[in-house]
N, C-alpha and C positions, 0 to 999 in steps of 0.2 A: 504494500500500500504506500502510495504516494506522499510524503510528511506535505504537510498544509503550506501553502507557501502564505507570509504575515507581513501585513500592512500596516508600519503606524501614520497615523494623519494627526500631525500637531502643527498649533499654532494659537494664537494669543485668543482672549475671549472675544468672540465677534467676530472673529476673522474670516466668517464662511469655509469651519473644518465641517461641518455637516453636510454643507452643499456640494462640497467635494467626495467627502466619505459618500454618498447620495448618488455622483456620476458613477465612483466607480461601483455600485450597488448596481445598480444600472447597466453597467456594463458586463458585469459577471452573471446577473441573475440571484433573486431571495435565494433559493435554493441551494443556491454554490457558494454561501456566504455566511461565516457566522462571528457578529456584530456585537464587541466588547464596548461600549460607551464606559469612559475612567468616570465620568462624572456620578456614574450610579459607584463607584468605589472607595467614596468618600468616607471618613469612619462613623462608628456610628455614634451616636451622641446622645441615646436615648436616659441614659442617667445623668446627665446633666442638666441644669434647668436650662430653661427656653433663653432668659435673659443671657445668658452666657455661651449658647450655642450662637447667639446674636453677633455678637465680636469676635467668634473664631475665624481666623484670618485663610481663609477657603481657600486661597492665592499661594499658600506656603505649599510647597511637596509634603512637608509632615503632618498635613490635611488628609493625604490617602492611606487609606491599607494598600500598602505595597505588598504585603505577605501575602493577601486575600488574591490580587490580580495578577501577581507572577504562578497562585499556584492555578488559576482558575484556568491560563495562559495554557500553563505546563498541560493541563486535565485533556483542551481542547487539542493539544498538537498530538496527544496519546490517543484520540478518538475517545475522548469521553466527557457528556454532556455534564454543564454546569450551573446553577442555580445563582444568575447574577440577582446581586441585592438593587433595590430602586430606592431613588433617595428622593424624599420630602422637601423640599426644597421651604416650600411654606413654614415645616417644622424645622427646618436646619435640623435634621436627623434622618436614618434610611427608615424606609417604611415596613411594615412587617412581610407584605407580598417579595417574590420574589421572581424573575424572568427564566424560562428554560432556553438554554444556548444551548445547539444541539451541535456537533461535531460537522464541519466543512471543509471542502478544498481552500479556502480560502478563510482567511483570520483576519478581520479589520477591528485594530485599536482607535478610538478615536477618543483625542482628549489635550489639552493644552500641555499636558506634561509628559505625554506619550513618548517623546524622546530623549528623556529626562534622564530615566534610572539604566545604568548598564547593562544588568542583566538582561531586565525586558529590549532593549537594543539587539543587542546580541542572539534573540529569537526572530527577530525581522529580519527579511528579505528584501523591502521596501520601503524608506523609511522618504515620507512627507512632511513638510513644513509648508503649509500657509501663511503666504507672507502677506498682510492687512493695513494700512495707515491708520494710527490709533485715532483719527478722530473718528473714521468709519465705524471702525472696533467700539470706543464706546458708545455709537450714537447707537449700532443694533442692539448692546449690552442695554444699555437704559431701555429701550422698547422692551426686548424680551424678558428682562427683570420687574417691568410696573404692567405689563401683559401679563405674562404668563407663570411670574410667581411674587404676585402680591405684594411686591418692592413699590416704598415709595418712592418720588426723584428725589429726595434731598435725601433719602439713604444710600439708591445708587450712587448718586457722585461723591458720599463722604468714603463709602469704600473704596469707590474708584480711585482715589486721590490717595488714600492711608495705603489702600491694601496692592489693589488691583496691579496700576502702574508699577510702582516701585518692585514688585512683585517679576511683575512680566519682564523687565528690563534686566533683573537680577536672576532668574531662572531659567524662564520659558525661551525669552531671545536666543540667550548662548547656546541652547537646542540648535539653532539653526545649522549651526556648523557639521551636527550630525546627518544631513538631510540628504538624499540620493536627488531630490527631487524639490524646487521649491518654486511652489507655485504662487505669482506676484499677484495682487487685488483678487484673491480668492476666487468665488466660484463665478463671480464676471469676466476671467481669462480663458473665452473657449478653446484659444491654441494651446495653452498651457494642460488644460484638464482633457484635448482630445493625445498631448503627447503624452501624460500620465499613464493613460488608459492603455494605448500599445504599450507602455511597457510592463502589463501587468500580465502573470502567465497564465493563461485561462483556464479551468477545470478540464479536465478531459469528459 
């Protein structure tokens, strides 16, 4: 049997790594794909009050279970399905459900930190950086944080400013250097995401 060949898609918040992660979904087919999102890997936070899940700085790498996503990583490349956790975002904690990842020819990571940890590197075959201009970057971040979880704006921009930035420029950027692939103003560069795509190695 074929070992899986693994995609990571990172890049800053906003940067359209979904829209990207999305072509090449697209191009492979549901079937032939099975779809890690870092952002359901965040720890979990259920013993701690709310006020305090509040100012955890989500933006730090010591935000995720790395333990949980290198072994979930490891499970899918052995051909065996894994029970990814889904995180609350409203509660700033994971939620009790949990997603079935069923084993694929294909493994896509997507997540702002995705090229971050060495280990998880060193299982990819593919590694992508989304490359964003932050005013884009924050102006889709504030939509999709007072849309679609509950964020007010004057909490987005205090994070953005404390956590976010400072954050992205210190961790997430220097990823870039890792990148096989990096694709400029996100998922608005059709040359760039029609060159990604040939170079992705198709399921048989």
């Amino acid at each position: 049997m074929t070992a899986p060949f693994v995609i990571g898609v990172a890049g800053g918040s906003g940067s359209g790594k979904t829209t990207v992660t999305q072509r090449i979904i697209d191009t492979i087919g549901v079937a032939g794909m099975a779809l890690l999102n870092q952002d359901n890997y965040y720890r979990d936070q259920a013993k701690i009050p709310l006020s305090a899940r509040r100012v955890t700085n989500y933006d730090h790498p010591s935000a995720f279970d790395w333990d949980l996503l290198r072994d979930h990583l490891d499970a899918l490349l052995a051909g065996v399905p894994v029970q990814m956790p889904t995180y609350d975002f409203t509660q700033s904690t994971r939620a009790e459900k949990t997603k079935t990842v069923l084993p694929a020819p294909v493994v896509i990571l997507e997540g702002f930190f995705a090229l971050y940890d060495p280990e998880v590197r060193e299982r990819m075959h593919l590694k992508v950086f989304v490359d964003t201009d932050a005013d884009v970057r924050f102006i889709r971040r504030l939509l999709r944080d007072t849309q679609e979880r509950g964020r007010t704006t004057e909490s987005v921009v205090t994070q953005y400013l404390e956590f976010v930035r400072p954050m992205h420029l210190s961790f997430v950027e220097p990823t870039k250097q890792y990148a096989d692939v990096i694709i400029p103003h996100g998922g608005m560069n059709e040359p760039a995401l029609e060159m990604l795509t040939a170079r992705i190695r198709m399921p048989a």
